[in-house]
C-alpha positions in Angstrom: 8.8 5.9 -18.0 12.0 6.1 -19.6 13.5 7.0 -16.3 12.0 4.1 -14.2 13.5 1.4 -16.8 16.9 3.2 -16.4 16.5 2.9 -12.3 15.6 -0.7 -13.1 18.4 -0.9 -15.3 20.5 0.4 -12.3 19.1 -1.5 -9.3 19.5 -5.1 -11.6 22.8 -4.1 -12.1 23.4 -3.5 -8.6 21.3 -6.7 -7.4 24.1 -8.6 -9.4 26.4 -7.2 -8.0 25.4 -7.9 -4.2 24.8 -11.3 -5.4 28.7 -11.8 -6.5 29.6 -9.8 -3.4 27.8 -12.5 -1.3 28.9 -15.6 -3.1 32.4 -14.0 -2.4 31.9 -13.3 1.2 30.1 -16.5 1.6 33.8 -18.0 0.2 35.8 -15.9 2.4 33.9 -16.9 5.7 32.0 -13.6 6.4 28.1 -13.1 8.2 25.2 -14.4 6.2 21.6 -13.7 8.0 18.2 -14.2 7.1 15.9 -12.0 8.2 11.9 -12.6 8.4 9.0 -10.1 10.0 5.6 -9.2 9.8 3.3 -6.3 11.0 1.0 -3.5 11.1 1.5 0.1 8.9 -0.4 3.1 8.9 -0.5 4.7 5.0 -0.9 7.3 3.3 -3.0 6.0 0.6 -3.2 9.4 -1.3 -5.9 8.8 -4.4 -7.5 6.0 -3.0 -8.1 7.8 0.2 -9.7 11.0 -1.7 -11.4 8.6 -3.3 -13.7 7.0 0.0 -13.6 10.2 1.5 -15.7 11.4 -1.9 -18.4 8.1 -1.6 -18.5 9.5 2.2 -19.3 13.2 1.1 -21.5 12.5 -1.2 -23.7 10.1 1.1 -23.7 12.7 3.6 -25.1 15.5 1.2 -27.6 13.0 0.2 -28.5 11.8 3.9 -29.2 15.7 4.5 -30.7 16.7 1.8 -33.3 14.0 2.3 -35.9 11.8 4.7 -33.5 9.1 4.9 -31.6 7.7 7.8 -27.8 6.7 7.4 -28.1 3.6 9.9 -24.1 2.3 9.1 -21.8 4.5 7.6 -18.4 4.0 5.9 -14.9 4.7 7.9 -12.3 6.0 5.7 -9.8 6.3 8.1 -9.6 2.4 8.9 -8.1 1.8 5.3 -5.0 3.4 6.0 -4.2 0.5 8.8 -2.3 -2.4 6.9 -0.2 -5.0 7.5 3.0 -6.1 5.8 5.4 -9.5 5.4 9.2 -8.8 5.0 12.3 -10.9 3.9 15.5 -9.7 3.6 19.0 -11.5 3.4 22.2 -9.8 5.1 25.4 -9.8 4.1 28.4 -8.2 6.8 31.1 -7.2 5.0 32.0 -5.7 8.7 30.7 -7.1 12.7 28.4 -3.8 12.4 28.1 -3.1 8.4 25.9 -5.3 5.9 24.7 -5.0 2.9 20.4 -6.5 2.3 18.4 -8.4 -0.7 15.0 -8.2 -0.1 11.5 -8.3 -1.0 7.8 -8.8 0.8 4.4 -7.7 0.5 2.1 -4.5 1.5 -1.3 -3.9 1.9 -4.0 -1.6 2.4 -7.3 -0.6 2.1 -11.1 -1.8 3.6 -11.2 -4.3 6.3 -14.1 -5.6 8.6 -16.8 -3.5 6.2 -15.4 -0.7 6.7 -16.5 0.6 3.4 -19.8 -0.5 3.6 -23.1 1.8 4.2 -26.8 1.5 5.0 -29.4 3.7 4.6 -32.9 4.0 5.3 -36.1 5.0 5.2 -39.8 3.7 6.8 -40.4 1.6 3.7 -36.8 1.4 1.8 -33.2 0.3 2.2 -30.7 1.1 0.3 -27.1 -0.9 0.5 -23.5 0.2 -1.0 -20.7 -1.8 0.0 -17.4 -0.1 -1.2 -14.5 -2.3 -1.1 -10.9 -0.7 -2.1 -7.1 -2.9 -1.2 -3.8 -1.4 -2.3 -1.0 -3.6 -2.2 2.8 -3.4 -3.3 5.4 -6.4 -3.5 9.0 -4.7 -3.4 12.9 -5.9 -4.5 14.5 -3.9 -2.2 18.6 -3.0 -1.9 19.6 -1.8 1.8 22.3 -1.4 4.1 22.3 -2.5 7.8 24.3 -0.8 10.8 24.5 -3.0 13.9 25.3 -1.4 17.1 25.5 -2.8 20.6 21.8 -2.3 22.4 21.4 -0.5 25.7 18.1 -2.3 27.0 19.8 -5.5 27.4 22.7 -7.1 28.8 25.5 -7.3 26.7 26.0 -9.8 24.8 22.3 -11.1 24.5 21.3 -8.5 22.1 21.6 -5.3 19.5 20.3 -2.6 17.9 20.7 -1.6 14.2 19.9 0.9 11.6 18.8 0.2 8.3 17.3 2.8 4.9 17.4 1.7 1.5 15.7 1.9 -2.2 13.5 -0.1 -4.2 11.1 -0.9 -6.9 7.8 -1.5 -5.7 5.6 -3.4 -7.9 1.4 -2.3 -7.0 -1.8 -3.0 -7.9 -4.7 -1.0 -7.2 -8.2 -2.8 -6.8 -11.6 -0.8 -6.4 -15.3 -2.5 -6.4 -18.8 -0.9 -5.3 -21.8 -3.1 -4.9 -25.2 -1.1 -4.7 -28.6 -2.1 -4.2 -31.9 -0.7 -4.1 -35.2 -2.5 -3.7 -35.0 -4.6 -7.5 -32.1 -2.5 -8.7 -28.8 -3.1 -8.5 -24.8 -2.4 -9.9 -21.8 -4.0 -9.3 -18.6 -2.5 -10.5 -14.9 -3.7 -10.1 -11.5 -2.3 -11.2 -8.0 -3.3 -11.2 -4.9 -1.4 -11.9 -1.5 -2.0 -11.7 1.9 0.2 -12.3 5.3 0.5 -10.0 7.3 2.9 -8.9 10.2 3.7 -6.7 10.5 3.6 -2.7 12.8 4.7 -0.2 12.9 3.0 3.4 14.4 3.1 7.1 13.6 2.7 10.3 15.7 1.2 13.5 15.3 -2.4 15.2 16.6 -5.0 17.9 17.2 -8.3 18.0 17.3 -10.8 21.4 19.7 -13.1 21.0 18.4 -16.9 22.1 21.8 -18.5 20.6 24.1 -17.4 18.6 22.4 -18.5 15.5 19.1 -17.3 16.4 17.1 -14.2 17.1 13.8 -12.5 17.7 13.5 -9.2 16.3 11.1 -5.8 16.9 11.4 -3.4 13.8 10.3 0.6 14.0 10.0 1.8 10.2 9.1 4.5 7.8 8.3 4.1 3.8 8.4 6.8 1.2 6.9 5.4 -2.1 3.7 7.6 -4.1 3.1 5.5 -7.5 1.2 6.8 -10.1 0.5 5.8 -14.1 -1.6 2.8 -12.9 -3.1 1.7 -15.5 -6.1 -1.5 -15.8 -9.4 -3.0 -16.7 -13.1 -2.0 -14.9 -16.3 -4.2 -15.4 -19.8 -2.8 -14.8 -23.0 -5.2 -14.3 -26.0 -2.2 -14.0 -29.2 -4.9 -13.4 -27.4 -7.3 -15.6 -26.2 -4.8 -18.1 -23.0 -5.6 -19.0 -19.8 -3.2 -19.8 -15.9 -3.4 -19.7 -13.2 -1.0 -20.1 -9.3 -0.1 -20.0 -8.3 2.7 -19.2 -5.6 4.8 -17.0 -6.5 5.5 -13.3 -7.6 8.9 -13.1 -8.3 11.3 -10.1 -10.4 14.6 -10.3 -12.9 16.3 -8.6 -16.9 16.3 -9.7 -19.7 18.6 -9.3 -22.5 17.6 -7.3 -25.2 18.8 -8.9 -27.8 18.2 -6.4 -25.7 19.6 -3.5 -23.4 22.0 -5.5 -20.4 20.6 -3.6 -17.1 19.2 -5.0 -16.0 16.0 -3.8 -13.0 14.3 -4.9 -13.1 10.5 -6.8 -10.9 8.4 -9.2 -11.9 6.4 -12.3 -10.4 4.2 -15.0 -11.1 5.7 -18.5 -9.4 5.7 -21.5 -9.4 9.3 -21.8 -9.1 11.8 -19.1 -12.5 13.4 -17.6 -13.8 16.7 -18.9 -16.3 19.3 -19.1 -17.8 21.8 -16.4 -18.4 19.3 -14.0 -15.1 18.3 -13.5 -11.8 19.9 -12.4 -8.6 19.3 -11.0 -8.3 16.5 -13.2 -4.4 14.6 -13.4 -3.6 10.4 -13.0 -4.0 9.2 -9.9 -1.3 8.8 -7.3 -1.8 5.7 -4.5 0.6 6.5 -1.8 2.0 3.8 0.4 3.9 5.7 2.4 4.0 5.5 6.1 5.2 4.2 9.4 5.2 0.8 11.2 6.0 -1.9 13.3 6.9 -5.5 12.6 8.1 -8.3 14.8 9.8 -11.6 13.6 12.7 -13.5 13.7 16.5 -14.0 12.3 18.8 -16.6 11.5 22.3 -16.5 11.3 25.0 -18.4 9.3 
């Protein structure tokens, strides 16, 4: 904790500092762009990923184990597809160098019901819709390399590098809704905490004038948060509960099945006993690789 204020501590200082360095160049007639894109990732997701995977193991003892039919399944693997919004502003201290203020938003988790599963029987039906979204809002500090593009005519467009650092701001939301016949829960979480990132990638930009572009983005993201910390709510056929607690990730004993499957809770106090193991805070990883598309502006 103590060393993610002092990186705060840091990255202000330097965010300042850009924001002299731009009033400056600004004053002294260099390049000011404004950069905006939007587009698709595929994430790691880390904990929250272990923890559909579990739901899905667990269903799938039970499914075999049993009479019952599992007529619509949950999809892990859809949850790591996001999307993502990005604005950053350039400064060029040089024609190819610059120096970037940004921020912007990521997100991912269920889409389209991909959490959700059916099962059946002859005479029963039994509904759990699992819903999880991990999202991150970022003040990032970059630099920019520009570089004359190859898959164009000269003059109509470039290429550029870019990597930088920031602090990544995330919340962490997880709800199940089961039913059964006359029984039913619903259960929601929220957690927040943030973390540091590192980023890159390589992109284009067309030329239309020489105040505007379009540009395509390639990029890659390193940023695994953990200490999230939040409040759960539980409604168990209109019992209520709530909670705080610290995000938590460990592995449980099936009893029924004797399998381990991996989950995360929120609880004030980490899990223990036999039936647990493996047990540490929980990790949601939002690093990955992606593509955006979108435009800049020139000054």
């Amino acid at each position: 904790m103590n060393s993610l204020k002092r990186t705060r501590g840091i990255l202000g200082t330097v965010v300042i500092t850009v924001f002299f360095v731009c009033s400056a160049g600004q004053a002294q007639g260099l390049k000011f762009g404004f950069k905006l894109t939007g587009g698709i990732n595929y994430q790691a997701l880390g904990d929250a990923d272990a923890y559909m995977r579990g739901v899905k193991a667990r269903t799938d003892d039970f499914i075999a184990a049993s009479g019952y039919t599992l007529e619509q399944g949950m999809i892990p693997f859809v949850a790591h597809f996001g999307f993502e919004f990005d604005a950053d502003a350039v400064l060029y201290l040089t024609p190819q160098f610059g120096v970037s203020l940004g921020t912007g938003y990521v997100r991912g988790g269920t889409l389209f019901g991909s959490g959700n599963q059916i099962i059946t029987s002859e005479t029963t039906k039994e509904t759990d819709s699992n819903d999880v979204a991990a999202s991150a809002i970022p003040i990032k500090l970059g630099i920019y390399y520009t570089f004359q593009s190859v898959f164009v005519p000269t003059g109509k467009s470039s290429s550029y590098l870019f990597c930088g650092i920031g602090i990544y701001s995330a919340k962490y939301a997880a709800a199940e809704k089961w039913t059964y016949q006359t029984s039913w829960s619903n259960y929601s979480e929220t957690s927040k905490s943030s973390g540091i990132g590192f980023y890159g990638g390589w992109g284009s930009e067309s030329w239309i004038n020489p105040n505007f572009a379009f540009v395509f983005e390639i990029f890659g993201r390193y940023a695994n948060i953990g200490g999230f910390k939040g409040d759960w709510q539980l409604d168990d056929n209109g019992s209520l509960s709530s909670g705080s607690g610290t995000l938590y990730y460990f592995e449980w004993l099936d009893s029924a099945s004797g399998h381990w499957h991996p989950s995360t809770m929120l609880a004030a106090t980490p899990p223990s006993g036999t039936a647990f193991r493996n047990v540490r805070e929980a990790k949601i990883d939002f690093s990955g690789l992606g593509l955006r598309l979108g435009i800049k502006i020139s000054l």
